[in-house]
ChimeraX commands (.cxc) that place a marker at each C-alpha (Angstrom):
marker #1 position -7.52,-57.30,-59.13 radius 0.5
marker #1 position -5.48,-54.26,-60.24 radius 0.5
marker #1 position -2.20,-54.98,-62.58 radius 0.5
marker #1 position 1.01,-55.70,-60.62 radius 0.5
marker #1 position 2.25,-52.55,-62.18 radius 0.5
marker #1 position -0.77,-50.37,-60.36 radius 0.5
marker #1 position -0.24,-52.68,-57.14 radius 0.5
marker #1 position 3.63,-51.31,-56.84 radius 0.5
marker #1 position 2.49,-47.45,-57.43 radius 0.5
marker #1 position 0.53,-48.19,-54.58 radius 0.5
marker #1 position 2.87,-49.72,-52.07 radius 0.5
marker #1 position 5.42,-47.50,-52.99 radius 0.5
marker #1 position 2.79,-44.40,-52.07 radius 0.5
marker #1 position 2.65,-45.88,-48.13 radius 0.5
marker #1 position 6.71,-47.22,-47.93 radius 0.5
marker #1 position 7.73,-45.02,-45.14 radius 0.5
marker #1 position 6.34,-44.70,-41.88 radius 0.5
marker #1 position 6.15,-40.93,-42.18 radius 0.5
marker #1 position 3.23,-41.54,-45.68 radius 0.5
marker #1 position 1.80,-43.95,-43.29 radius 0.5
marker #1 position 1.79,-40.97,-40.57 radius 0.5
marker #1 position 0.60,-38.29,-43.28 radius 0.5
marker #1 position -2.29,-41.58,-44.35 radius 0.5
marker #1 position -3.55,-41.78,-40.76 radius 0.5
marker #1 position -3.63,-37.83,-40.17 radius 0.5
marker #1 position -5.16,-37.13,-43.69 radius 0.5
marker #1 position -7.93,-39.76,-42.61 radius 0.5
marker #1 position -8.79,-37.80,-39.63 radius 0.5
marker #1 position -8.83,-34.05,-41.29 radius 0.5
marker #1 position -8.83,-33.39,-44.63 radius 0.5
marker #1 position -7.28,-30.23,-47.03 radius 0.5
marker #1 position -4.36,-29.80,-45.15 radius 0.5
marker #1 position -1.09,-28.34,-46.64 radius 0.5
marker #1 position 2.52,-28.85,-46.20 radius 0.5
marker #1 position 2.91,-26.58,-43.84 radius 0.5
marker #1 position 0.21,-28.24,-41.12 radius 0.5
marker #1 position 1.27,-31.50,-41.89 radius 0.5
marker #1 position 4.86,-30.70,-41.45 radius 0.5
marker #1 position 3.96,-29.43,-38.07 radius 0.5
marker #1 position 1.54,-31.92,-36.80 radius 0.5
marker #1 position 4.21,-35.08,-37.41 radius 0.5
marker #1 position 7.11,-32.79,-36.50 radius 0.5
marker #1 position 8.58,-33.43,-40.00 radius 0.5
marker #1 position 10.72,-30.95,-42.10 radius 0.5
marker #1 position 8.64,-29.10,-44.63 radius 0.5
marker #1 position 11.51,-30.12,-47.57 radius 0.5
marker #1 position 10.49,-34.06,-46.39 radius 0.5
marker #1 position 7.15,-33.31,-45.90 radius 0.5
marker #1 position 6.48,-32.06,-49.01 radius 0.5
marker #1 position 8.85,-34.95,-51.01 radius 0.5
marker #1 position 6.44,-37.47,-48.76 radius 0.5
marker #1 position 3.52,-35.65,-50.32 radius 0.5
marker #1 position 5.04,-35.64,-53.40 radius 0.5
marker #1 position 5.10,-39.65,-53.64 radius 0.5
marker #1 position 1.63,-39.78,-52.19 radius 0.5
marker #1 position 0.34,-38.06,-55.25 radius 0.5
marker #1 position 2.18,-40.32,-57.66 radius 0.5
marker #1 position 0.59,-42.96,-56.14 radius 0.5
marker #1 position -2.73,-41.78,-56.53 radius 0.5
marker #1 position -3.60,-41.67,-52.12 radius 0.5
marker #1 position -3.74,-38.05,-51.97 radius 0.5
marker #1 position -5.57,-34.83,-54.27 radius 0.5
marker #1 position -4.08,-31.52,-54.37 radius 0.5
marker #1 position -6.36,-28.33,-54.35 radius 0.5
marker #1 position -4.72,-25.00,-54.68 radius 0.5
marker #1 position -5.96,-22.30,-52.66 radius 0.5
marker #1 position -4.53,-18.76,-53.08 radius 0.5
marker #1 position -0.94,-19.47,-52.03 radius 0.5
marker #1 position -1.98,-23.11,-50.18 radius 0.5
marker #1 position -1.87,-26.50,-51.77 radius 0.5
marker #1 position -4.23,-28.50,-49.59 radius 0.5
marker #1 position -3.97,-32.34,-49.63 radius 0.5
marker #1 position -6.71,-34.60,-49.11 radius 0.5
marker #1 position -7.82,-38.53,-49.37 radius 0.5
marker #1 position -8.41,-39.76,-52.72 radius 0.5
marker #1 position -11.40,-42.69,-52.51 radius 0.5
marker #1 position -8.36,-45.20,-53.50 radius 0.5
marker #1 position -6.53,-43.24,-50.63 radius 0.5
marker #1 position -9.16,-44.06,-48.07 radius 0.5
marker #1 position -9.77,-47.86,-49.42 radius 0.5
marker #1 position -5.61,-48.11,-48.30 radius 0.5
marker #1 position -5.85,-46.49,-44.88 radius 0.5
marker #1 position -9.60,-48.83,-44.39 radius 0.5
marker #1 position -7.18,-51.78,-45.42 radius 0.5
marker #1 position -4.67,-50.67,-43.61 radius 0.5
marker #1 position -6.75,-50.12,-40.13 radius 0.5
marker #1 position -7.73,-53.46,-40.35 radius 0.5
marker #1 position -3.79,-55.14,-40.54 radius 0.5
marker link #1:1,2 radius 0.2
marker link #1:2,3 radius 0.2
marker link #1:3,4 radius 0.2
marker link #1:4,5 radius 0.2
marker link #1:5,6 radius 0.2
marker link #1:6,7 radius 0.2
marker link #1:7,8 radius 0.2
marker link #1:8,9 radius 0.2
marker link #1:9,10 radius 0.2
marker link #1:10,11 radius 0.2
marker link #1:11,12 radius 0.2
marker link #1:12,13 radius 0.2
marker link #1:13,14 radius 0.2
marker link #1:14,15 radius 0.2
marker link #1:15,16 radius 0.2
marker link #1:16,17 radius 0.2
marker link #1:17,18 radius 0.2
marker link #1:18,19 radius 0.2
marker link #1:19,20 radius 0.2
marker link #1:20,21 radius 0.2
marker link #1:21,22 radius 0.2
marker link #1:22,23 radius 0.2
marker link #1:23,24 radius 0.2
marker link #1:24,25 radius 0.2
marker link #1:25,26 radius 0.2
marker link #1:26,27 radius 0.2
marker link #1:27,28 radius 0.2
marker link #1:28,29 radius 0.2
marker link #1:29,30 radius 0.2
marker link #1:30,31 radius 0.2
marker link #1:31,32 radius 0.2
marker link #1:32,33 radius 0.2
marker link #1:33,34 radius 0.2
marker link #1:34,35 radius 0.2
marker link #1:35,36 radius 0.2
marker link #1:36,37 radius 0.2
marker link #1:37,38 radius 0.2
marker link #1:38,39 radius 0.2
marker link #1:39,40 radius 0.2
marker link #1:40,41 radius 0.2
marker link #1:41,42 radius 0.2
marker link #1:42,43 radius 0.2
marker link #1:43,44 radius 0.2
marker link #1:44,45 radius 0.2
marker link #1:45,46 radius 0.2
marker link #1:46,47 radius 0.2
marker link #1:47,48 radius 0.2
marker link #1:48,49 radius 0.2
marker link #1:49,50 radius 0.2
marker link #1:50,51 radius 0.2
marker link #1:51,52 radius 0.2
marker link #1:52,53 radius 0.2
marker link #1:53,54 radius 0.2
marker link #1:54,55 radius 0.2
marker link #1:55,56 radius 0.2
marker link #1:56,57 radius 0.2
marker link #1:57,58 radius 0.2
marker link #1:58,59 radius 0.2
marker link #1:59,60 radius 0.2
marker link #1:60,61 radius 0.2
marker link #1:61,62 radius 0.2
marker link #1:62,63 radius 0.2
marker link #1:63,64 radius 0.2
marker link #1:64,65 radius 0.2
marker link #1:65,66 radius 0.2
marker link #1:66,67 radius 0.2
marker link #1:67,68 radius 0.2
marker link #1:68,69 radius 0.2
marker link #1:69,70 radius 0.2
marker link #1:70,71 radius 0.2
marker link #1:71,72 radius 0.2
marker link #1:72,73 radius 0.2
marker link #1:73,74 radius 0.2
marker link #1:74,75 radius 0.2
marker link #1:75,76 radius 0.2
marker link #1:76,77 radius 0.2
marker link #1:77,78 radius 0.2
marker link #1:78,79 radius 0.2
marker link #1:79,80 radius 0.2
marker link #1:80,81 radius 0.2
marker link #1:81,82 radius 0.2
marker link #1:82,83 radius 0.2
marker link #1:83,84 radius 0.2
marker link #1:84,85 radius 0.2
marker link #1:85,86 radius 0.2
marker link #1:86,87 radius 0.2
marker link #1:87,88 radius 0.2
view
């Protein structure tokens, strides 16, 4: 079992309904940036990108910079959470 420290990273990564939202879209397309994601969940980009932000911390999400784009995909701890999550 991971550390209680580890455990809270990782709660507080998917504490908002919005991570949950950018969790569930991320699962179904990955390397998206801030920009897409913004627009899919009709989310500011400022929020969006603080959401994303948090994500990272937490270890759920990879950033991969393209040219001018960051694109944001799954880590494999990112995709054990939304599996776990699914099955809630």
């Amino acid at each position: 079992m991971k550390t209680a420290t580890t455990l809270e990273r990782i709660t507080k990564g998917i504490a908002s309904k919005h991570r949950l939202s950018i969790l569930s879209l991320l699962v179904r397309q990955k390397n998206l940036d801030v920009d897409v994601i913004s627009q899919r969940l009709s989310l500011g980009y400022k929020t969006t990108a603080e959401h994303l932000r948090k994500m990272f911390i937490a270890g759920l999400i990879t950033k991969e910079y393209e040219g001018n784009y960051v694109l944001h995909s799954l880590t494999p701890l990112g995709k054990k959470v939304a599996v776990f999550l699914q099955r809630l």
